[in-house]
Phi, psi and omega in degrees: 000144232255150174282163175264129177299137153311114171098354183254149191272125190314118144344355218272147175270112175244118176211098204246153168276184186298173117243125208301128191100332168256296168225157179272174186296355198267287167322318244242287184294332156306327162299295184290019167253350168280303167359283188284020090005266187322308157325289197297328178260006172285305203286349171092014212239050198295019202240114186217131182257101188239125164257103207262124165236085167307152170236188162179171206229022164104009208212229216282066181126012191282293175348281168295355167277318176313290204274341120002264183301341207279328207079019196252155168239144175299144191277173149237145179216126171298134190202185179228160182259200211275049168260331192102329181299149180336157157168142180270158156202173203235156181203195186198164194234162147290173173270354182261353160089022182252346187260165176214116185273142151238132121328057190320329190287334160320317163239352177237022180308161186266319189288351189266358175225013158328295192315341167234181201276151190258152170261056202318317228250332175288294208320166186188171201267350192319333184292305184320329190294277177340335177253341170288301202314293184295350164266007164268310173294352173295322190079063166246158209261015183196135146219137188267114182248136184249139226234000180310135169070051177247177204281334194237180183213071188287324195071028186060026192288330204274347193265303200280011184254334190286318170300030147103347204277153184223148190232107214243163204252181207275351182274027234001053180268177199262149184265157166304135203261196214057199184269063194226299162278357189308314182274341168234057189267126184257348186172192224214097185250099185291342200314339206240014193269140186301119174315337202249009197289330199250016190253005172244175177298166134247173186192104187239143222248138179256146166244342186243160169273355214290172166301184177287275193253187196086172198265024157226065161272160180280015194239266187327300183293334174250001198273313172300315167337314203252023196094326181319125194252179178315286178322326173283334200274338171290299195313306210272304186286341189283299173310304199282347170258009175299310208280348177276337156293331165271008172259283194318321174282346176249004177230305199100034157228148191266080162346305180285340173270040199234124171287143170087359171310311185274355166306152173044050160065002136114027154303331157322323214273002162239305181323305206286285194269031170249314212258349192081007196303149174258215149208118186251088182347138154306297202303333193292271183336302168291344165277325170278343195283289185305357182047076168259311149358321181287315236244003142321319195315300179307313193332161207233297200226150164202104168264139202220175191175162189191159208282351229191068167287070163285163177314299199306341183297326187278010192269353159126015182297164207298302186337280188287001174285319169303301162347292183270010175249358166302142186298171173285147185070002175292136190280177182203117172256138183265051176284116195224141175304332192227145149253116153247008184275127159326151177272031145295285183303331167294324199280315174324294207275345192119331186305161146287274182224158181236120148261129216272151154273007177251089161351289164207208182313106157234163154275168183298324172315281141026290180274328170286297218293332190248035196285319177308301177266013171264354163272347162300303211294348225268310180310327174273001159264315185313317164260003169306297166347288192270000164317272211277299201293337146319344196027019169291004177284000000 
């Protein structure tokens, strides 16, 4: 990289995911920013330019990342969770009002029905629908659903009824709702889907690949998660390859050979081919929300972090998604609670370097417990690091 003009002050992009249990992605970027502070007047350099964009990857804290980034505060709306009982829950708009963020686990969450005995074959996506639905009556031109930690395993049948659509039995009757009803669903009745549904993006953000069905199905594999015991767990895949043989046969799309089909209990296997749905890495999805890529552009330095830089990370996780929209030649520094990747496999992926917040022997407890400031101290020998190896001073 090229020396930095004299006198113009350093870049750095700071966009870290949460570590999960320590800090929030927010918390997480106010360290290292105190951090590359510290760095900078240790070096005698104080004109220093910091851009904190928090991130997430589609799951726990996407929300507050979101609304964030937007400058915005989460809406509340009465909806129900996937039992069907009363409950607010929160969503978000951009401010110019064209984008509409959901959070499915607001309302269909799996901990939100903790409280009762479970119900695999009942839960259903309808609270989810119900928050697409008031963002469709807003006239909004995208909405990003992020579909992570949900309760049911609907195949999204239960999100397209609250948007007017009916999924009728061989006599035309409404089918039962949940994966319950799923095996005598006989057809699709589009007449009544909410005028504005197709007329906007959808965007949806998946963290896993598994299928529709089968024994890595969204049924086999999550389904004991939400209660589903072996007998639910046949019905509820049996049911999700009904509806994917009646999607198929009234669209020509095959649901079941489509990777990431089986997220959130196979809310996909309606969303892509009713609604046009795209299906998108959280972290991919939540970097375009947040427009990072723009704001990237400039940059010096670009520091990112996650609690756990791991194999899983290269699976499209917040780090290396930060990585790969970094400008060329830019350095990407990595502060993470665990390092386990090679610096081969980090350089692969985009990383500059990755640094562990653990000194030395600690516990987890430990590490939680100082996670702030050991992501101040672990950042600030880090740009000092690429400072000086950088000739950026």
């Amino acid at each position: 990289m090229h020396d930095h003009p004299a006198g113009k002050p350093l870049t750095i992009v700071i966009a870290p995911d949460s570590f999960k249990g320590s800090l929030s992605a927010a918390e997480a970027a106010a360290a290292m920013a105190d951090g590359a502070r510290d760095a900078f007047l240790a070096l005698g350099r104080p004109e220093i330019r910091l851009t904190l964009c928090p991130m997430a990857d589609g799951g726990e804290g996407t929300l507050d990342a979101i609304t964030a980034a937007w400058g915005a505060l989460p809406r509340t709306m009465l909806t129900v969770d996937a039992l069907g009982r009363r409950r607010r829950a929160r969503y978000a708009t951009s401010a110019d009002g064209r984008i509409g963020f959901i959070e499915a686990a607001e309302s269909n969450g799996l901990p939100l029905v903790a409280d009762a005995p479970p119900q695999p074959q009942r839960a259903d996506t309808f609270g989810v629908g119900l928050l697409a639905r008031e963002l469709l009556d807003q006239r909004v031109d995208e909405i990003l659903l992020c579909v992570g930690g949900s309760a049911s395993t609907d195949g999204g049948t239960g999100l397209l009824a609250a948007l007017g659509v009916r999924f009728l039995d061989i006599a035309g009757l409404p089918v039962a709702p949940g994966g319950a009803g799923l095996a005598q669903i006989a057809s699709i009745d589009l007449a009544g889907l909410h005028p504005h549904a197709r007329a906007v993006r959808w965007r949806v953000a998946v963290d896993v690949n598994n299928p529709l069905c089968g024994p890595a199905g969204a049924a086999a594999v999550f389904g004991p998660q939400k209660g589903a015991r072996p007998r639910d767990v046949a019905e509820l895949d049996a049911g999700l390859a009904r509806l994917a043989a009646i999607v198929f046969a009234e669209t020509g799309e095959n649901m079941l050979d489509r990777p990431g089909a089986g997220a959130a209990g196979g809310m996909p296997a309606t969303l892509v081919p009713l609604l046009r749905a795209e299906l998108v890495p959280g972290s991919t999805l939540v970097a375009a929300a947040v427009d990072l890529a723009r704001k990237m552009t400039s940059a010096d330095l670009v520091l990112t972090g996650e609690g756990s830089f791991d194999a899983q990370s290269l699976g499209g996780k917040v780090a290396v998604a930060v990585a790969r929209l970094a400008p060329a030649g830019c350095p990407v520094v990595v502060i993470a609670g665990r390092v386990e990747l090679s610096a081969v496999d980090s350089a692969a992926s985009g990383v500059t370097a990755a640094f562990s917040i653990a000194g030395g022997p600690a516990t987890l407890d430990d590490l939680q417990a100082h996670a702030a400031e050991r992501v101040r101290e672990t950042t600030a020998h880090a740009v000092a690091l690429v400072l000086q190896s950088r000739n950026l001073r």
